[in-house]
ROPA-590982 format. One line per 8 residues: number of its first residue (from 0); their letters; for each residue x, y, z of N, C-alpha, C. Coordinates in Angstrom, 1 decimal, padded with zeros to 4 digits, m for minus. Layout:
<sites>
NUM = A = X/Y/Z/X/Y/Z/X/Y/Z  ...
</sites>
This chain:
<sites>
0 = XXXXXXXX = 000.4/022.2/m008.8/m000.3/023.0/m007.8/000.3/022.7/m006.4  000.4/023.8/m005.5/001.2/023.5/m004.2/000.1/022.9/m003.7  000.2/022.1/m002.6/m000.3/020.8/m001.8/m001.0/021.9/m000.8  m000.4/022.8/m000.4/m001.4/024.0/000.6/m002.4/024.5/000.2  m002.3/024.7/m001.2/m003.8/024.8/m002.2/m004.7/023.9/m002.0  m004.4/022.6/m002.6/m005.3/021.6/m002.9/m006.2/021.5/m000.8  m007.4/021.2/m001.6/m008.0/020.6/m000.3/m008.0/019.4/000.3  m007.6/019.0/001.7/m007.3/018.0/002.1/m008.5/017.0/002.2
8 = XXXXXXXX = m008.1/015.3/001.7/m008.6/014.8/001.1/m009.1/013.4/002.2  m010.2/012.9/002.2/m010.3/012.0/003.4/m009.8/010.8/002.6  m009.6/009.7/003.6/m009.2/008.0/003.4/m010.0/007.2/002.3  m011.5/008.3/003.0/m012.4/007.3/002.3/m012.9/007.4/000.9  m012.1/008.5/000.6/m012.5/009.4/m000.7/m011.5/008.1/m001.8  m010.7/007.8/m001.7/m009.7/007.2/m002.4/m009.6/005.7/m002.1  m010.6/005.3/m001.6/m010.7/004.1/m000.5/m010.9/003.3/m002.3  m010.4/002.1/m002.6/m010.3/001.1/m003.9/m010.6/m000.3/m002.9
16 = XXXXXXXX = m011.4/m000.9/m004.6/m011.9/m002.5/m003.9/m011.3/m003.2/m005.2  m010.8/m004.1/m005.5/m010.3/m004.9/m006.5/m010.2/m006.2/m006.4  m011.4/m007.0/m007.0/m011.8/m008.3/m006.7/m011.3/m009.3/m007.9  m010.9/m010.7/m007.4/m010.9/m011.8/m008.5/m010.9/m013.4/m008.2  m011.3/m013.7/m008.9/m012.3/m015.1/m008.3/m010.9/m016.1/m009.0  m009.8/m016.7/m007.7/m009.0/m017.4/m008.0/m008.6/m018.5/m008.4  m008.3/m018.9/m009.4/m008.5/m020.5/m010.8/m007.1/m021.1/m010.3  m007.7/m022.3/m011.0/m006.1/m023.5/m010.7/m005.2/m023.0/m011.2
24 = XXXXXXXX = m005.3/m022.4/m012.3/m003.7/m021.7/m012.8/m003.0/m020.7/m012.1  m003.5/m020.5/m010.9/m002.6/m019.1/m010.3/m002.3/m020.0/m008.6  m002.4/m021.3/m008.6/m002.1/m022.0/m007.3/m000.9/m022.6/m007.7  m000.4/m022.9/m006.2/001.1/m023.6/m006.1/001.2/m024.9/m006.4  001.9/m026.3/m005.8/001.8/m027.2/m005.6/001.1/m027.9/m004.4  001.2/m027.0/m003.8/000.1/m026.8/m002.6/m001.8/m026.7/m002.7  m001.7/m026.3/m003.9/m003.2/m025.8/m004.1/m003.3/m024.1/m003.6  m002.2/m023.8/m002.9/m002.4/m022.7/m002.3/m002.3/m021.2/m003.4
32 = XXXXXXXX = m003.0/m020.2/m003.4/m002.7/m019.4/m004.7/m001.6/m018.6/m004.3  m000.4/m018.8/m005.1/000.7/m017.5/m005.2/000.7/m016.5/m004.7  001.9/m016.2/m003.9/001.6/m015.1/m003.5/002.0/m014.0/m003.9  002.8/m014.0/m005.3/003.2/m012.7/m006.4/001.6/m012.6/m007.2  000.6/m013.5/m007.0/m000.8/m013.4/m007.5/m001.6/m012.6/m006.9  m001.2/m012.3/m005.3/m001.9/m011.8/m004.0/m001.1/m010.5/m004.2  m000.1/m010.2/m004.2/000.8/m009.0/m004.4/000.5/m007.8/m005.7  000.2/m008.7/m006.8/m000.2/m007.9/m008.6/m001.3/m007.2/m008.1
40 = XXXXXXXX = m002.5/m008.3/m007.3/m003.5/m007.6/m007.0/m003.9/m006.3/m005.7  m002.4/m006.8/m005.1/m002.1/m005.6/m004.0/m001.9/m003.8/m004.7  m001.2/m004.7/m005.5/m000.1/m003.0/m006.0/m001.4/m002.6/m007.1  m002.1/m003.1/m007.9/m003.0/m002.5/m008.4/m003.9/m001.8/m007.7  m004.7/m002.2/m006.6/m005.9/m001.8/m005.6/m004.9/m000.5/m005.3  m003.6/m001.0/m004.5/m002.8/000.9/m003.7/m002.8/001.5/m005.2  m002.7/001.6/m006.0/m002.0/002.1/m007.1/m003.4/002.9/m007.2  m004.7/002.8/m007.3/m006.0/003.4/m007.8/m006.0/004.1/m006.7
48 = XXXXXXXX = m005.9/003.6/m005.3/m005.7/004.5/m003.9/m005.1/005.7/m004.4  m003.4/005.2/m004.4/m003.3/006.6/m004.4/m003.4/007.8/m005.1  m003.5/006.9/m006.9/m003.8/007.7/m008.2/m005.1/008.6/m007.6  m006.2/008.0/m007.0/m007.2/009.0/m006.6/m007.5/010.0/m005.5  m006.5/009.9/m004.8/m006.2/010.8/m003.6/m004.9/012.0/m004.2  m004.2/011.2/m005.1/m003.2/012.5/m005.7/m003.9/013.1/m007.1  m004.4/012.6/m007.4/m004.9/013.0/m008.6/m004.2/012.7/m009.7  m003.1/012.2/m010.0/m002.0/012.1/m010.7/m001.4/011.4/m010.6
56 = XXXXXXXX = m001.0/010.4/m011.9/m000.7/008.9/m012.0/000.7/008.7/m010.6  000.6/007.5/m010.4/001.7/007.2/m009.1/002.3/005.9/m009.3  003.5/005.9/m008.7/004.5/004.3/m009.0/004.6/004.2/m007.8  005.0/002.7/m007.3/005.4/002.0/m006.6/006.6/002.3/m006.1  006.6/002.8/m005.0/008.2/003.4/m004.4/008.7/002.1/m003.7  007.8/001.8/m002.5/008.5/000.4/m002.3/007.2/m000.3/m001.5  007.4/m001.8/m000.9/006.4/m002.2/m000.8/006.8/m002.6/000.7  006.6/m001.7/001.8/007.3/m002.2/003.5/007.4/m003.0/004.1
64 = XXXXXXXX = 005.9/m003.6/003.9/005.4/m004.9/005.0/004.1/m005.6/003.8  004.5/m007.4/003.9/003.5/m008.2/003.6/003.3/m009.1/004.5  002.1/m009.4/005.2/002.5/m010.3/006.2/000.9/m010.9/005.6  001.5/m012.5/005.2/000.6/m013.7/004.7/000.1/m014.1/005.7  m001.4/m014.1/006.5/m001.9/m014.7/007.4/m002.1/m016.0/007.3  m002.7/m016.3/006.1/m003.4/m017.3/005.7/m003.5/m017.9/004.1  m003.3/m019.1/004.1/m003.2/m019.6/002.2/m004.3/m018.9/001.9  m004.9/m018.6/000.3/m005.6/m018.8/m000.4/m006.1/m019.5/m001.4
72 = XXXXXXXX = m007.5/m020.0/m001.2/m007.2/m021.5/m002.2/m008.0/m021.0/m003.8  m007.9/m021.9/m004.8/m008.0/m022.0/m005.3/m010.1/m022.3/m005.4  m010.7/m021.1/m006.1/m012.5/m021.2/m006.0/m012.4/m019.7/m005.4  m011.6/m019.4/m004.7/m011.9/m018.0/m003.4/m012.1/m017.4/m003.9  m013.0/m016.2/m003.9/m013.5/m015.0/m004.3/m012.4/m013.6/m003.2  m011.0/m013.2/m004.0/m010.2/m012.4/m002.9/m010.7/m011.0/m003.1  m010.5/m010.2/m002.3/m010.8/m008.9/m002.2/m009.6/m008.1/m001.7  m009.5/m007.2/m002.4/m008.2/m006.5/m001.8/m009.1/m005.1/m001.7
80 = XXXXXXXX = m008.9/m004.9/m000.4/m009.5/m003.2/000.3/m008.4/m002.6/000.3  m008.0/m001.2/m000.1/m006.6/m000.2/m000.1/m007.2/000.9/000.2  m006.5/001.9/000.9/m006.7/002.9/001.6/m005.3/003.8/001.9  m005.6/005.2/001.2/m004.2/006.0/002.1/m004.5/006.3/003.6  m003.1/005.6/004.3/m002.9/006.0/005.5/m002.1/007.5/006.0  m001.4/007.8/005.2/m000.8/008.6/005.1/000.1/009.5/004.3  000.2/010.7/004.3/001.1/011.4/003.2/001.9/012.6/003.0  003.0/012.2/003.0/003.9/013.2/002.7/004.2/014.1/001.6
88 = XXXXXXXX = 005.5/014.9/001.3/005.2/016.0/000.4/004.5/015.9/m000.5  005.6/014.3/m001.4/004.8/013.6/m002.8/004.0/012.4/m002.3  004.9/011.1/m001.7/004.6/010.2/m001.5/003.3/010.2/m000.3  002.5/008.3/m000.6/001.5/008.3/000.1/001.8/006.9/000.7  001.3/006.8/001.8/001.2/005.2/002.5/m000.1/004.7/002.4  000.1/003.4/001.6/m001.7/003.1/001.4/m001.3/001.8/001.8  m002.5/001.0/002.9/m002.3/000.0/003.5/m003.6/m001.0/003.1  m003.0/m002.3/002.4/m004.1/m003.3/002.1/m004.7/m004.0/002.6
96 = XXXXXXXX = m006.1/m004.1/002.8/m006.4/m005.8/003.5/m007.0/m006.5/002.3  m006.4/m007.8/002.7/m006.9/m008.9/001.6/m007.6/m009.8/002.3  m009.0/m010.3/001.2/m009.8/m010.8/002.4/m010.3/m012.0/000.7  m010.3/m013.4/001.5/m010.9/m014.5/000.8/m012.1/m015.0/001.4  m012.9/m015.3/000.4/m014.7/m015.5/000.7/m014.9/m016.8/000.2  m015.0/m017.7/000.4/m015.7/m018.9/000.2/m016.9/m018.7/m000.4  m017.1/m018.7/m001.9/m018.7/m018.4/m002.3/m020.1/m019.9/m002.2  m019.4/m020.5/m001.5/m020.6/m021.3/m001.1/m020.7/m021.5/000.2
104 = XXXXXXXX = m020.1/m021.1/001.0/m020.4/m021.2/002.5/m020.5/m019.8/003.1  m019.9/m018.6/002.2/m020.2/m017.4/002.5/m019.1/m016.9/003.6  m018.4/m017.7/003.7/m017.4/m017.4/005.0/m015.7/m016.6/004.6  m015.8/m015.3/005.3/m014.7/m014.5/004.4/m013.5/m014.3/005.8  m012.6/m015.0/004.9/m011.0/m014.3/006.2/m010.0/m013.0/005.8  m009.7/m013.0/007.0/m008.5/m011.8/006.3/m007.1/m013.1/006.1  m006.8/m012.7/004.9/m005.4/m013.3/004.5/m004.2/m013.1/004.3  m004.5/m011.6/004.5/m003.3/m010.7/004.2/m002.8/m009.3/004.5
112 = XXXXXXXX = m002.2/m008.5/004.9/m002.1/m007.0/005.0/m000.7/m006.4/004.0  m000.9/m005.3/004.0/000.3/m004.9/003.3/000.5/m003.3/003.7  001.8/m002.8/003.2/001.4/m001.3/003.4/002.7/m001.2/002.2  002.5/m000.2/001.2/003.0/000.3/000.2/003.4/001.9/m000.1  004.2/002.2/m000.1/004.1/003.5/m000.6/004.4/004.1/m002.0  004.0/004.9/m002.3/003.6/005.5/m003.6/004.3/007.0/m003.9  004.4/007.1/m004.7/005.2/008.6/m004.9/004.2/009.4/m006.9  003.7/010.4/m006.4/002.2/011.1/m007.2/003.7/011.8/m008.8
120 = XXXXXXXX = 003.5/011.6/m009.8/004.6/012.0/m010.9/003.3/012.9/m011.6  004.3/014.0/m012.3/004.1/014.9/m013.2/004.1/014.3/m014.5  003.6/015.1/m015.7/003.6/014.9/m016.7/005.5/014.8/m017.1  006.2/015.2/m016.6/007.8/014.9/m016.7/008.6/013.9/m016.5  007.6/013.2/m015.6/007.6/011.8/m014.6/008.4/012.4/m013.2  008.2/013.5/m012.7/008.9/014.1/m011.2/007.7/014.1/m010.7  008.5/013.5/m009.2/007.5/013.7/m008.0/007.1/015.5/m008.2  005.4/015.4/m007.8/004.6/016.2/m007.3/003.9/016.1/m006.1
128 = XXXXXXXX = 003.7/017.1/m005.7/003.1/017.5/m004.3/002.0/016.7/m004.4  001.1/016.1/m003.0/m000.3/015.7/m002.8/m000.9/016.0/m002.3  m002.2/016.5/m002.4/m003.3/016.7/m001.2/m002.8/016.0/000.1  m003.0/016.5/001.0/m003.2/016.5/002.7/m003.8/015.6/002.9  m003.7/014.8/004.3/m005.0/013.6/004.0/m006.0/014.5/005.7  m007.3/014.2/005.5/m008.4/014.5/005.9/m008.2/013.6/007.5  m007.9/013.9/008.4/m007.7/012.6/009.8/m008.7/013.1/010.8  m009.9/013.9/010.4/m010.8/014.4/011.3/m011.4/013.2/012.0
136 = XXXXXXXX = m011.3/012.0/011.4/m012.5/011.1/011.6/m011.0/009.7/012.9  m011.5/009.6/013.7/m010.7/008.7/014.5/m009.5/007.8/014.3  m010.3/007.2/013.8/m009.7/005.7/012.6/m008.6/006.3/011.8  m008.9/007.2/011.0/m008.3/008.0/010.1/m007.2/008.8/010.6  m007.3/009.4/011.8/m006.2/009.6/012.4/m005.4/009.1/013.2  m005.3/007.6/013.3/m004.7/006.7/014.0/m003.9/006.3/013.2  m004.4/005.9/011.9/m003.4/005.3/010.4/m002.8/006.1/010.3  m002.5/007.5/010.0/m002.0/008.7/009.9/m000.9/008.6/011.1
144 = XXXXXXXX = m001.1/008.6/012.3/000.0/008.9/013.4/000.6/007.3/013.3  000.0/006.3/012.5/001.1/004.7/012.6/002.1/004.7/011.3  001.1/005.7/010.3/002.1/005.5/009.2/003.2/006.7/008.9  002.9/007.8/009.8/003.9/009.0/010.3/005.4/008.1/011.4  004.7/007.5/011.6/005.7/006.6/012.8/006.7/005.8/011.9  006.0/005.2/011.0/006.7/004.0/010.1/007.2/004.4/009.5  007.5/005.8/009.1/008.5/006.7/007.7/009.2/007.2/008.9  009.3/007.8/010.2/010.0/008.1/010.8/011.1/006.5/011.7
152 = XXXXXXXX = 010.6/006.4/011.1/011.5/004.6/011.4/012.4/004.3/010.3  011.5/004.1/009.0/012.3/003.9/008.2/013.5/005.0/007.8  013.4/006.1/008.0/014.6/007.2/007.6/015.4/007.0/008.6  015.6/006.5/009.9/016.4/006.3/010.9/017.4/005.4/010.3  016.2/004.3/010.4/017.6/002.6/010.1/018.1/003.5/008.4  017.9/004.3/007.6/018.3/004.3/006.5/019.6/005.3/006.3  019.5/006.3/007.7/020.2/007.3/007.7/021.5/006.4/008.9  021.2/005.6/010.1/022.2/004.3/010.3/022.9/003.3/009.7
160 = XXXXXXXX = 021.8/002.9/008.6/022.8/002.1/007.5/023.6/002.8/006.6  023.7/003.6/006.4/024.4/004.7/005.5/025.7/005.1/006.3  025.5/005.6/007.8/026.7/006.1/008.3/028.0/004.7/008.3  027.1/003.7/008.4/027.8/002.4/008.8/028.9/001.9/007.1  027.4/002.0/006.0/028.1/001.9/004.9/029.6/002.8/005.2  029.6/003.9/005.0/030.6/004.9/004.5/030.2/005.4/003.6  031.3/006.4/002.9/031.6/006.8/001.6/031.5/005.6/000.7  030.5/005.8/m000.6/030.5/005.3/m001.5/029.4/003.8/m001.5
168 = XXXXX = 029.0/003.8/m000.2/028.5/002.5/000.1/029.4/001.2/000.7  030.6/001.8/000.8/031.6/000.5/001.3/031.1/000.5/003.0  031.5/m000.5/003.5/031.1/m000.8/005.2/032.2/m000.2/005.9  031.5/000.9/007.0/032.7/001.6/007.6/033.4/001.2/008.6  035.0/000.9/008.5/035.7/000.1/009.6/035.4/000.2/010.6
</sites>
């Protein structure tokens, strides 16, 4: 279905919560829990984000920014909140916060952010078009103009590194 069709879809509509209460087996030497443990639980939370904003199953295109605030220990109750920030033809930018809760002091930090993007596949496995995203609401159109910003960044350095490569990928004299 063309993407001009579908009706544009808010943040909140697709908004995913994906929780897990972190055990000694998933901590470092540190005590501190992994952070490919903090990451599985990232790409799953974006992955329902954007599967429910496109309607149609979605992979992992690439993962832009993780920035570890803070360890997570071992007992913590983590939460990963995902939301699309933004979206192009196929692909979507859904941005995580990960938040650890101390379940007996009640006391919850942010530990983590991320931003991922996603690309919506056909029953062929080809990218398909997505719904529009909804930016009536403030908030919503502020993620929208930072994550419009962040793809027009990334195609820059990608379209610079390329002239630099050369032909074929070799580095041009």
């Amino acid at each position: 279905m063309n993407a001009a069709k579908m009706s544009p879809r808010k943040p909140a509509d697709s908004a995913t919560m994906v929780s897990e209460l972190m055990m000694p087996h998933q901590v470092n030497n540190l005590g501190h829990v992994f952070g490919g443990v903090v990451l599985s639980m990232v790409d799953r939370a974006a992955a329902v984000a954007a599967m429910r904003h496109s309607g149609h199953p979605s992979v992992t295109v690439s993962i832009d920014r993780v920035d570890f605030k803070e360890p997570i220990q071992s007992g913590e109750f983590v939460t990963c909140l995902a939301q699309v920030n933004f979206v192009g033809r196929t692909s979507m930018e859904v941005g995580v916060r990960v938040e650890a809760e101390n379940l007996l002091s009640g006391v919850k930090r942010h530990t983590t952010s991320c931003l991922l993007t996603f690309v919506a596949i056909d029953r062929d496995h080809r990218p398909c078009e997505v719904p529009r995203l909804d930016t009536s609401e403030p908030e919503d159109a502020r993620r929208y103009r930072e994550g419009q910003r962040r793809r027009e960044v990334r195609e820059l350095l990608d379209r610079e590194l390329e002239r630099e490569r050369g032909p074929r990928g070799k580095a041009a004299p």
